[in-house]
Backbone as a printed PyTorch tensor [residue, N CA C, xyz], in Angstrom:
tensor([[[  6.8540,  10.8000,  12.9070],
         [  7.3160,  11.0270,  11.5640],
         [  8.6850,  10.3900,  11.3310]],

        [[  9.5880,  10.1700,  12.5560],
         [ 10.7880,   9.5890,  12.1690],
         [ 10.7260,   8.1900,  11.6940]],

        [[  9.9150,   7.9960,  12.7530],
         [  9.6510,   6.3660,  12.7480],
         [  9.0010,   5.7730,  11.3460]],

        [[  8.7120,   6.5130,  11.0190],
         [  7.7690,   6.0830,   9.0790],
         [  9.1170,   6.5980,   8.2880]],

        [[  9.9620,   7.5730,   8.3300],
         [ 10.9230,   7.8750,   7.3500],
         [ 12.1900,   6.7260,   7.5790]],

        [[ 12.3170,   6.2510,   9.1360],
         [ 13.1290,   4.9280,   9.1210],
         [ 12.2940,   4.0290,   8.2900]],

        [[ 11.2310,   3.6650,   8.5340],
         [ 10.7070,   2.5440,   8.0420],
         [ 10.7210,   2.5230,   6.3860]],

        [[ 10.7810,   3.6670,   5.8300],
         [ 10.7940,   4.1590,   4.2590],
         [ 12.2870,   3.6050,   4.0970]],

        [[ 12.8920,   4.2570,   4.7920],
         [ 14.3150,   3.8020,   4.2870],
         [ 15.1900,   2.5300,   4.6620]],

        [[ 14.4490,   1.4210,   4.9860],
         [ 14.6480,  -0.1870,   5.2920],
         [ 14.0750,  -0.4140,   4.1720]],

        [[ 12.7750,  -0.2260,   3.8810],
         [ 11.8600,  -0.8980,   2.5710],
         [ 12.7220,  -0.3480,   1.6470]],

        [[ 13.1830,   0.9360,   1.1060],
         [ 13.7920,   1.3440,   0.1030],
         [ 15.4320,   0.2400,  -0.1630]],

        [[ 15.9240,  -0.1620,   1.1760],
         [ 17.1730,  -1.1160,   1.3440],
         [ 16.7130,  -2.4400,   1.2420]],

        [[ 15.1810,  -2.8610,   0.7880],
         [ 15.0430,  -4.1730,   1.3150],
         [ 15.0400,  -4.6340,   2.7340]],

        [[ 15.0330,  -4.5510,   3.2870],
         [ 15.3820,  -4.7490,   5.0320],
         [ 13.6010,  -4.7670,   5.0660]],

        [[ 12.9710,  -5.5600,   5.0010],
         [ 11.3930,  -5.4400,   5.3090],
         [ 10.6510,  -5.6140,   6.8690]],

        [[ 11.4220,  -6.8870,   7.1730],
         [ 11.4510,  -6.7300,   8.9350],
         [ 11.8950,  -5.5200,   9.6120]],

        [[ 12.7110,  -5.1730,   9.1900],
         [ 13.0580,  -3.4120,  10.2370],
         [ 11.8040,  -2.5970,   9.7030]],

        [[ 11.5910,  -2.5840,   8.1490],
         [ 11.1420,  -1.6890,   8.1190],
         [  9.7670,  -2.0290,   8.7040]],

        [[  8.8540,  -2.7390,   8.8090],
         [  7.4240,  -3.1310,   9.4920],
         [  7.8960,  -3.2220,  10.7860]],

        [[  8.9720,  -3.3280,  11.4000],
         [  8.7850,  -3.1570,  12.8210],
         [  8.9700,  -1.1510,  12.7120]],

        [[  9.0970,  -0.6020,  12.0570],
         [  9.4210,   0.7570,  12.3820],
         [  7.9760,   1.4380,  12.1060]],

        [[  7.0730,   0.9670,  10.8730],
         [  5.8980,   0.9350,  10.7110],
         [  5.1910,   1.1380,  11.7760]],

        [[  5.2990,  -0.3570,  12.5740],
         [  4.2430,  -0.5830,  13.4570],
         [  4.3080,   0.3800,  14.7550]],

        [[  5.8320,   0.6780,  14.5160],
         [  5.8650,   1.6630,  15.8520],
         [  5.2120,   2.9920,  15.8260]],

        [[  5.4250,   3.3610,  14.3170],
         [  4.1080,   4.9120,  13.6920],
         [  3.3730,   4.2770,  13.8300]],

        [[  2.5530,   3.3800,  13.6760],
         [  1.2330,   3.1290,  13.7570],
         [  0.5910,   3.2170,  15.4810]],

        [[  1.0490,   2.8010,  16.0550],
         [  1.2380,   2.8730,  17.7290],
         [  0.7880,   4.2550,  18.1110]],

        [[  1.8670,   4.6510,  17.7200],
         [  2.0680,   6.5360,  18.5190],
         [  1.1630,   7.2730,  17.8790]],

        [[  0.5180,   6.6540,  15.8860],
         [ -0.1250,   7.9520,  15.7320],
         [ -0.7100,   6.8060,  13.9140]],

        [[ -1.7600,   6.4460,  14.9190],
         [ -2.9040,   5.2150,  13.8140],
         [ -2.9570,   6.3560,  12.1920]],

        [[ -3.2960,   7.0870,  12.1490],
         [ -3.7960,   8.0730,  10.9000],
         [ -2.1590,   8.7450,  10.2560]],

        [[ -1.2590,   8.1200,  10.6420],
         [ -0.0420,   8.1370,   9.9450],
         [ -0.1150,   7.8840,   8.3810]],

        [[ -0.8390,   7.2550,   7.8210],
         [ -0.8070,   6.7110,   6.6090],
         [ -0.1840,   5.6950,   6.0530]],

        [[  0.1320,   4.6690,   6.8890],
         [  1.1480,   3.1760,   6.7790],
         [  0.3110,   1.9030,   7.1750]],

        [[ -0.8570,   2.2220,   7.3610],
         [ -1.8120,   0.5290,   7.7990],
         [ -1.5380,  -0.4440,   5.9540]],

        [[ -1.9520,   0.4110,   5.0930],
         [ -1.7430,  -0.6950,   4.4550],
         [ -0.5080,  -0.7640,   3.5480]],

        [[  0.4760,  -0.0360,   3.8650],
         [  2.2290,  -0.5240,   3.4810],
         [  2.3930,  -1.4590,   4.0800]],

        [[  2.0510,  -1.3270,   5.4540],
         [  2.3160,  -2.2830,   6.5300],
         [  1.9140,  -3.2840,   6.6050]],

        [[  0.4360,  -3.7100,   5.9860],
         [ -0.3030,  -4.7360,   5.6120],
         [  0.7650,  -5.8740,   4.5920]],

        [[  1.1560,  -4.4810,   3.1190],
         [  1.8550,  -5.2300,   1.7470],
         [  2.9890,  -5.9610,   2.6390]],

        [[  4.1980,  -5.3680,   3.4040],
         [  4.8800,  -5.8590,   3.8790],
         [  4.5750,  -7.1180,   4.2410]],

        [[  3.3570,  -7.3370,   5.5380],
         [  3.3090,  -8.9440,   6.1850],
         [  3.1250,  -9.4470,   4.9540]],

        [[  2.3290,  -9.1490,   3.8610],
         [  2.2560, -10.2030,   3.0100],
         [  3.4370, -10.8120,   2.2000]],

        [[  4.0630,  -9.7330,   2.0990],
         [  5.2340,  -9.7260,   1.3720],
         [  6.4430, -10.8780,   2.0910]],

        [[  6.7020, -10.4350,   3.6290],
         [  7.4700, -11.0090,   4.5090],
         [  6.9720, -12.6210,   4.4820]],

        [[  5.7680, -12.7740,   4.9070],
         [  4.6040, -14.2080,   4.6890],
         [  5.1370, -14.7350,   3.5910]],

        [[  5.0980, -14.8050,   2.3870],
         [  5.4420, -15.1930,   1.3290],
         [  6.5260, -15.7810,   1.0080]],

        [[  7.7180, -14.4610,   1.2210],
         [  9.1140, -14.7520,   0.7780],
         [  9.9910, -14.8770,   1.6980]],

        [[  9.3130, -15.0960,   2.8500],
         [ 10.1960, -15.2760,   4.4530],
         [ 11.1690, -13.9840,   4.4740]],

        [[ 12.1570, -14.0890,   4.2650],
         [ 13.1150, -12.9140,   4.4910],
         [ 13.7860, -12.2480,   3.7590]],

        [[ 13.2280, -12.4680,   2.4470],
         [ 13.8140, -11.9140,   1.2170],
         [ 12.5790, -11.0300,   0.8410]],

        [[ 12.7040, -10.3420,  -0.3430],
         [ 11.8410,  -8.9570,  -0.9960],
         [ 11.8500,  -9.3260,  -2.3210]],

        [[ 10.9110,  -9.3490,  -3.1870],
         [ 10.7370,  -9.0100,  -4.7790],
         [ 10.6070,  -7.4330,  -4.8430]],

        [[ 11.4450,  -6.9560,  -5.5620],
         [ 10.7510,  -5.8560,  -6.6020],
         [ 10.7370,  -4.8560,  -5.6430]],

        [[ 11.2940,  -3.7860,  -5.2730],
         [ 11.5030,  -2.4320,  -4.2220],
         [ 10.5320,  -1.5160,  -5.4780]],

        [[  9.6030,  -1.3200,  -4.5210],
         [  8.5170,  -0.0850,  -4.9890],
         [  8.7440,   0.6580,  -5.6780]],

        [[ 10.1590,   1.3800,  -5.3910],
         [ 11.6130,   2.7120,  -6.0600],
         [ 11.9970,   2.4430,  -7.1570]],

        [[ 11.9960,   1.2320,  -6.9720],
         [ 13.4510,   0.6480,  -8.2570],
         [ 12.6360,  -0.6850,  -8.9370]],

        [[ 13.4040,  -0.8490,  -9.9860],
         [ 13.2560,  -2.2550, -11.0610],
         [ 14.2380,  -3.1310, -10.7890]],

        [[ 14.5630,  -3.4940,  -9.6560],
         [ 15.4530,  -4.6650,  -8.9650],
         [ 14.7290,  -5.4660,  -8.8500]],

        [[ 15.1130,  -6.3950,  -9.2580],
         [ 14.4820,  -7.7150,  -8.6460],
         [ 15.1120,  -8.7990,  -7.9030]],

        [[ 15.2370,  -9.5540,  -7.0160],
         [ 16.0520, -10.0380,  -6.1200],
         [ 15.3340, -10.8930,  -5.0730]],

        [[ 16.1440, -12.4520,  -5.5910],
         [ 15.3550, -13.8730,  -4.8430],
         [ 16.0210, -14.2400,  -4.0900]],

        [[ 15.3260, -15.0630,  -2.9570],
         [ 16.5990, -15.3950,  -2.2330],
         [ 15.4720, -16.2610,  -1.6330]],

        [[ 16.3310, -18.0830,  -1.5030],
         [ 15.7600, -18.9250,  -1.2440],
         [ 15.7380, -18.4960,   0.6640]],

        [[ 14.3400, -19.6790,   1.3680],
         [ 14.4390, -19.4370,   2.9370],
         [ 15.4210, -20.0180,   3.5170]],

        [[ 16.1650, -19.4040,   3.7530],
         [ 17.2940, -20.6860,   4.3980],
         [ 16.8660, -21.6700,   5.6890]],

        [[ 17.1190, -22.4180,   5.6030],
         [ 16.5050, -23.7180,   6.7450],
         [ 16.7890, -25.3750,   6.0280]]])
């Protein structure tokens, strides 16, 4: 349960890599957690926009950020 309330509160900060690595670690210890497909939106999300986030689930922020490279 900690490990999904960290992971809530990276996604809620934007931080999407912490938060899917904190995901995956509930998912590990305990599959019927209820995060396979947050965890799913995330890769897609991460896939997409490399290391930046559109649009926090919580809030009406919106916030771009080119890949740096």
């Amino acid at each position: 349960m900690a490990l999904k309330l960290q992971g809530l509160a990276h996604e809620y900060l934007l931080n999407n890599e912490k938060a899917l690595t904190a995901f995956d670690e509930a998912l590990k210890i305990n599959p019927k957690i209820g995060l396979k497909r947050k965890a799913d939106l995330l890769r897609k999300k991460i896939a997409v926009n490399g290391k930046a986030d559109i649009t926090g689930s919580e809030t009406s922020i919106q916030i771009k950020v080119c890949n740096e490279g």
